[in-house]
C-alpha positions in Angstrom: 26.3 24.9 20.5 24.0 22.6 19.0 25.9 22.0 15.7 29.1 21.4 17.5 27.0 18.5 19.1 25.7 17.2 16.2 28.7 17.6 14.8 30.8 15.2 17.6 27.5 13.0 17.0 28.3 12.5 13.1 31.7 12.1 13.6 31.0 9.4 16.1 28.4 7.6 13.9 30.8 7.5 11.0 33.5 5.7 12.8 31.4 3.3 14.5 28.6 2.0 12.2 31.0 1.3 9.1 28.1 0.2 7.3 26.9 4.3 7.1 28.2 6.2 4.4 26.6 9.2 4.9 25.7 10.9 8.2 24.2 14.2 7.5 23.9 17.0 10.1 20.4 19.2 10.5 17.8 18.9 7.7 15.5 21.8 6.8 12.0 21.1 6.0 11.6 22.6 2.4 8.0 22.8 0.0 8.3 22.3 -3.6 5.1 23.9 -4.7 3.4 21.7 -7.1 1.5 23.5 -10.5 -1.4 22.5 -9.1 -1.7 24.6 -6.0 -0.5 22.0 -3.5 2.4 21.9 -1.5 4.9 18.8 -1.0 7.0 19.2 2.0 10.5 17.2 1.9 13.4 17.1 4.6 16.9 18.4 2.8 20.4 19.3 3.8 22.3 22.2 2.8 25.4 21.2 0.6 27.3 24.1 1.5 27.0 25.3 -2.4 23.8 27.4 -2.1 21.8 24.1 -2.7 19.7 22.1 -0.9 19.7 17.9 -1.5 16.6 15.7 -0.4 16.8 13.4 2.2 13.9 11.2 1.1 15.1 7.8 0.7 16.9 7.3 -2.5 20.1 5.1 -3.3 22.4 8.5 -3.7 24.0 8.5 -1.0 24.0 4.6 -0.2 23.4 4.3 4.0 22.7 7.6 5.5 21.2 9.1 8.8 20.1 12.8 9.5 18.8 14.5 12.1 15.2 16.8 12.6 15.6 19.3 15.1 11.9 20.5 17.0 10.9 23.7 18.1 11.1 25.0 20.3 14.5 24.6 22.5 13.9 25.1 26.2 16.4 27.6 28.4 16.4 26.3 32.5 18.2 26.8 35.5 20.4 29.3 34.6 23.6 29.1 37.0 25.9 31.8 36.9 25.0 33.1 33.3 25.6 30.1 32.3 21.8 28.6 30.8 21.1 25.3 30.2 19.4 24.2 26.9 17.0 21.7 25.8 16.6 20.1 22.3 14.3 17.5 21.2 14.6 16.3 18.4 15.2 12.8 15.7 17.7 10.8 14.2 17.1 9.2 11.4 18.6 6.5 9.4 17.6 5.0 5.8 20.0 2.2 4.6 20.1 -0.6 2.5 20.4 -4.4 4.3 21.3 -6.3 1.4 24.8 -3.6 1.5 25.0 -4.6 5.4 24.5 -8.0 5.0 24.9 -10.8 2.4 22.2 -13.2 3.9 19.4 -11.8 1.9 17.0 -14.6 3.7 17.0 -12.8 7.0 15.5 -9.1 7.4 18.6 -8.1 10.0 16.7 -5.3 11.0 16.8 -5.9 14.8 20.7 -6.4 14.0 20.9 -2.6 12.9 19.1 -1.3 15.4 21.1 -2.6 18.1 24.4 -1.4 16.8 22.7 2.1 16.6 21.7 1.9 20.2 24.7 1.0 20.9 26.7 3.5 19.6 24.0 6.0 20.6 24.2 5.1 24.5 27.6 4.6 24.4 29.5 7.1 27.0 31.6 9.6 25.1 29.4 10.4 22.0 29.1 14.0 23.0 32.5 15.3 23.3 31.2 18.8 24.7 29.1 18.8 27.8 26.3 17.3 27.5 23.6 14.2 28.2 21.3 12.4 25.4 18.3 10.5 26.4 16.6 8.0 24.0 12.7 8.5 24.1 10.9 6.5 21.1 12.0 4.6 18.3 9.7 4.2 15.1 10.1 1.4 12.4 7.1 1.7 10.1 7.9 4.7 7.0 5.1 6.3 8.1 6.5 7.4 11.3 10.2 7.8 9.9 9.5 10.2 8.2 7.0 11.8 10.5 6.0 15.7 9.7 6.6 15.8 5.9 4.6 15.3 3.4 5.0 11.3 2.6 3.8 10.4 6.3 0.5 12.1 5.6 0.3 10.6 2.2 0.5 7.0 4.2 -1.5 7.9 6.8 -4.6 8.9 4.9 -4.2 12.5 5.1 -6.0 13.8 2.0 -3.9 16.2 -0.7 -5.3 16.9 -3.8 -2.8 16.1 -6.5 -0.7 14.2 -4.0 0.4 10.6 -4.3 3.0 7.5 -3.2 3.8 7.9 -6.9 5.6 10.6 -6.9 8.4 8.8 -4.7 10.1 5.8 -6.3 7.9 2.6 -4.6 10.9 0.7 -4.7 12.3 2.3 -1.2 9.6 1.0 0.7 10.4 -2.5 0.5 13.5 -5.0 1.3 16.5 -4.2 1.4 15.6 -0.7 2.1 14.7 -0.1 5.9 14.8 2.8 8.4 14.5 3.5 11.6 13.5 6.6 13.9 15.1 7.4 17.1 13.9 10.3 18.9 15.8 11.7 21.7 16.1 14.9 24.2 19.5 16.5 24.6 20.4 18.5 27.2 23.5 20.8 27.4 24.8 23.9 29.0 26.6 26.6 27.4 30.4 26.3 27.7 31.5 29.8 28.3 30.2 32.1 30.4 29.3 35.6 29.2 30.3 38.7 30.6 28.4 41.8 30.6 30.7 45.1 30.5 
């Protein structure tokens, strides 16, 4: 149920921002252990080949979004069998503004994140039933990436062995930019189950 909606959600995001070249579904938090003891936890996508790609910012896969799902999902008001469920969760984009726009002398970053709103509050991204509700928006890398490893590494945390180095310094300046948008979706189940 979730999938299909994240699912109707990429599809949406693709034809609308034309600017996006990748919009990935559900990433997994993995940990690379590191030879010295400590952990490094990343967000990556399953590429359907029995691998697993990183989703920290790179130049890969040129514009792309993803989305990190929370635990836990919340079951209410169950009307005839038929439950509804609660997700929180975040979508998030990395892109480059210098491939969005050729006027390098402006940031554009307000620009992007309108069109995003746009498209996300615009009726009809959830083909299934279904009702999305826009709760924060984060800016600074820090926060984008918010429960892996790099957000503690910028926010002080201390981890032995553990440093900005270890992701390409490049990505957290202009043109590269991202943006968090965290949201709650609520949907019911579409058929109703029947007990024998």
């Amino acid at each position: 149920m979730l999938d299909k909606i994240l699912q109707d959600m990429q599809k949406s995001l693709m034809n609308r921002l034309k600017w996006l070249n990748y919009a990935f579904g559900r990433a997994y938090k993995l940990v690379e252990h590191r030879p010295d003891g400590n952990k490094f936890i990343y967000p990556a996508m399953y590429n359907g080949n029995g691998e697993y790609v990183s989703l920290l910012p790179n130049d890969n896969f040129g514009n792309f979004s993803w989305f990190d799902i929370y635990d836990p999902q919340k079951i209410t008001e169950v009307v005839q069998s038929l439950p509804q469920y609660t997700f929180s969760g975040a979508i998030i984009f990395w892109y480059d503004l210098s491939s969005i726009y050729e006027d390098e002398t402006v940031m554009h970053t307000e620009e992007v994140k309108d069109e995003i709103m746009r498209v996300l509050t615009t009726p009809g991204l959830i083909t299934t039933t279904g009702k999305l509700v826009i709760n924060d928006i984060y800016e600074r890398f820090e926060n984008i990436y918010k429960g892996y490893s790099i957000e503690k590494i910028y926010n002080n945390y201390t981890y032995k062995g553990e440093g900005i180095q270890d992701i390409d310094k490049q990505f957290f300046m202009y043109p590269y930019a991202g943006i968090r948008i965290e949201f709650t979706l609520t949907t019911r189940e579409l058929c109703q189950r029947y007990i024998l």
